[in-house]
C-alpha positions as a Markdown table, in Angstrom:
| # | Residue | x | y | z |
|---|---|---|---|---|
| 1 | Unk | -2.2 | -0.6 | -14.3 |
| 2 | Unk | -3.2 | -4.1 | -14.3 |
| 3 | Unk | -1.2 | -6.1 | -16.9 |
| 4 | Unk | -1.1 | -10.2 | -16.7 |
| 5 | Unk | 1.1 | -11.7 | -19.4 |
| 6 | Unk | 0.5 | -15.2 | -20.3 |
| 7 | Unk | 3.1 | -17.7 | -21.3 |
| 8 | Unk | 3.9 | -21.1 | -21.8 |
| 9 | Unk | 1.9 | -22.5 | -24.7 |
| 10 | Unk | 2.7 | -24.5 | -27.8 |
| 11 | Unk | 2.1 | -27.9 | -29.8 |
| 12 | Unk | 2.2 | -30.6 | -27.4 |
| 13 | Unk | 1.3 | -34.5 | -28.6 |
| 14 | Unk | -1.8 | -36.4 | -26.6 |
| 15 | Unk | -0.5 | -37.5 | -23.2 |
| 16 | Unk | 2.3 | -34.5 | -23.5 |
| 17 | Unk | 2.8 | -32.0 | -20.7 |
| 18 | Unk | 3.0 | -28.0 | -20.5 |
| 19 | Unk | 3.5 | -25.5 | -18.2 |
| 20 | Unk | 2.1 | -22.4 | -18.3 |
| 21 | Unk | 2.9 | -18.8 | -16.6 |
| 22 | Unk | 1.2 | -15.9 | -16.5 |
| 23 | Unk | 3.7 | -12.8 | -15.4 |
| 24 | Unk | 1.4 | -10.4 | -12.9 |
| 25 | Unk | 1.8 | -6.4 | -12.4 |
| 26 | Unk | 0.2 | -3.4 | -11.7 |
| 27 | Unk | -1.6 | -4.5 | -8.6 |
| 28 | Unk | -0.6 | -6.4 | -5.3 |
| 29 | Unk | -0.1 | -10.2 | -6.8 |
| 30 | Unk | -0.7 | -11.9 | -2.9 |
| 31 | Unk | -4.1 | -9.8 | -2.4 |
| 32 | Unk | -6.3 | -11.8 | -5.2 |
| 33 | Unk | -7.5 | -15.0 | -6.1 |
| 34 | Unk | -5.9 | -16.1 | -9.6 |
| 35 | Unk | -7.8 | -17.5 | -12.4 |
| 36 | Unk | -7.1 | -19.8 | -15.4 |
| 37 | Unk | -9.6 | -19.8 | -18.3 |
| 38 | Unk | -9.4 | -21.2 | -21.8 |
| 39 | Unk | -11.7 | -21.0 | -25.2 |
| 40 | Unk | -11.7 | -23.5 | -27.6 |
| 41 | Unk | -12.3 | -22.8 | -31.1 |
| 42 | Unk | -16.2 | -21.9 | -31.8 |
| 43 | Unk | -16.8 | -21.8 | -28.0 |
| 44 | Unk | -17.3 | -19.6 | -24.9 |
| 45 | Unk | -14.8 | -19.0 | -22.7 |
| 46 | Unk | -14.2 | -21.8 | -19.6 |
| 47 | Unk | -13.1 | -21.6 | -16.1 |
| 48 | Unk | -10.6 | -24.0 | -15.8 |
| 49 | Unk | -8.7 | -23.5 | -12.4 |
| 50 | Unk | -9.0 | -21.0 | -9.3 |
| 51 | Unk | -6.7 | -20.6 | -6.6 |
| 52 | Unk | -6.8 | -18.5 | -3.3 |
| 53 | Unk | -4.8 | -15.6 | -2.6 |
| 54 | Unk | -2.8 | -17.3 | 0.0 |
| 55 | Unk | -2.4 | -20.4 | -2.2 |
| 56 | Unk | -4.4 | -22.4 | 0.8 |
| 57 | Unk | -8.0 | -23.3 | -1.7 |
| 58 | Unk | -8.1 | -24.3 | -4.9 |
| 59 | Unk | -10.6 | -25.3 | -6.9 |
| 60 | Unk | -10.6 | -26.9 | -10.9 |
| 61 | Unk | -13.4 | -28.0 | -13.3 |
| 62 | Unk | -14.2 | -31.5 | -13.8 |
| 63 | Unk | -12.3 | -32.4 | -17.1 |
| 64 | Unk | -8.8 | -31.7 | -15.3 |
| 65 | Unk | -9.2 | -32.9 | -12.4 |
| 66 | Unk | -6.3 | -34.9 | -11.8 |
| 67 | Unk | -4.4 | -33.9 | -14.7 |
| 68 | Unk | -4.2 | -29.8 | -14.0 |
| 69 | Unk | -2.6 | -28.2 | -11.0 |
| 70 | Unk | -2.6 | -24.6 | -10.3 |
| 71 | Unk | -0.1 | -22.7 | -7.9 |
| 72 | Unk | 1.2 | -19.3 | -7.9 |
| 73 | Unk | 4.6 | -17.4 | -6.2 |
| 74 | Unk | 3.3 | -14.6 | -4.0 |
| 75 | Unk | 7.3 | -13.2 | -4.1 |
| 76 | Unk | 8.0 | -13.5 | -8.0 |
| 77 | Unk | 4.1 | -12.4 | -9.2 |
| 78 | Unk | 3.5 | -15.4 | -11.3 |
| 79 | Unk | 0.8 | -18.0 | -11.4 |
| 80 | Unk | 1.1 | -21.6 | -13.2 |
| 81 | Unk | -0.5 | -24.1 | -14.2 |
| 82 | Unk | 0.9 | -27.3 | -14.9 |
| 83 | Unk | -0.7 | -29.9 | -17.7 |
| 84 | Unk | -0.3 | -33.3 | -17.7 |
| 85 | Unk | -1.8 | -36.0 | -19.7 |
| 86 | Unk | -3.0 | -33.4 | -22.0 |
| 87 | Unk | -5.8 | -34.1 | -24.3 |
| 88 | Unk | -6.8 | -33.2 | -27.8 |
| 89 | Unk | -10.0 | -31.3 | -26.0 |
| 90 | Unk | -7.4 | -29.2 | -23.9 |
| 91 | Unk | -6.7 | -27.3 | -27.3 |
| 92 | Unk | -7.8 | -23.7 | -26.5 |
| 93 | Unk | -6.0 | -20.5 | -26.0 |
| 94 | Unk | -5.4 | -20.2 | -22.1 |
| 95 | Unk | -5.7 | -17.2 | -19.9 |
| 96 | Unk | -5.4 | -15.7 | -16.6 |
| 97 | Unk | -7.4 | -13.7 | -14.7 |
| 98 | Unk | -7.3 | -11.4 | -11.2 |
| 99 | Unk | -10.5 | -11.4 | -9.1 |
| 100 | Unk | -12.4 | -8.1 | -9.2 |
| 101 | Unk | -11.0 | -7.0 | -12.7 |
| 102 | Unk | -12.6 | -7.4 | -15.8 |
| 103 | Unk | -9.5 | -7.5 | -18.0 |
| 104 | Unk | -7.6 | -10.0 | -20.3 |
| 105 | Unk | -4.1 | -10.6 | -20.8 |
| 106 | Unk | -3.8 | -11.9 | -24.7 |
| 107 | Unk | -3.4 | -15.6 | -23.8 |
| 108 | Unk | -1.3 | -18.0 | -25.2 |
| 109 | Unk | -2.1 | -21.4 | -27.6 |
| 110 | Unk | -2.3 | -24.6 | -26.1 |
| 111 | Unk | -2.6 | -27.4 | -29.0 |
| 112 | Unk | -3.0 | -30.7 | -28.1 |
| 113 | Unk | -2.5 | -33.3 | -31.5 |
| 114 | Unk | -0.3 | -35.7 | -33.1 |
């Protein structure tokens, strides 16, 4: 059984940092792509980062370019993602996602004000 538990989150000030985990299981971690997505309050669900099974391509939208970085430990099952500079707009609750499954973990709150 797939299960991907999220961690990391909480109140950070503008131009504060975070880093996130999200604990993998059920399934052969090193096999997928891994995906971070967030939704804002009153907004659909974003892709925010990707990164390849072998941890060789990765891929992030526009508004973290620069700020975000992805990565992932094929031998402990976790993916990260590492938040600098954060924003008020980054305030969403963050989740991660395996390739070819349809399921959610619960997320956890990223919330990005003074």
């Amino acid at each position: 059984q797939v299960q991907l538990v999220e961690s990391g989150g909480g109140l950070v000030q503008p131009g504060g940092s975070l880093k996130l985990s999200c604990a993998a299981s059920g399934f052969v971690f090193s096999n997928y792509a891994m995906t971070w997505y967030r939704q804002a309050p009153g907004k659909q669900r974003e892709r925010v980062a990707t990164i390849s099974n072998s941890d060789n391509i990765k891929w992030y939208t526009d508004s973290v370019k620069g700020r975000f970085t992805i990565s992932r430990d094929n031998d402990q099952n976790i993916l990260y993602l590492r938040m600098r500079s954060l924003k008020p707009e980054d305030t969403a609750v963050y989740y991660c996602k395996r390739t070819k499954y349809d399921g959610w973990g619960q997320g956890t709150q990223v919330t990005v004000s003074s």
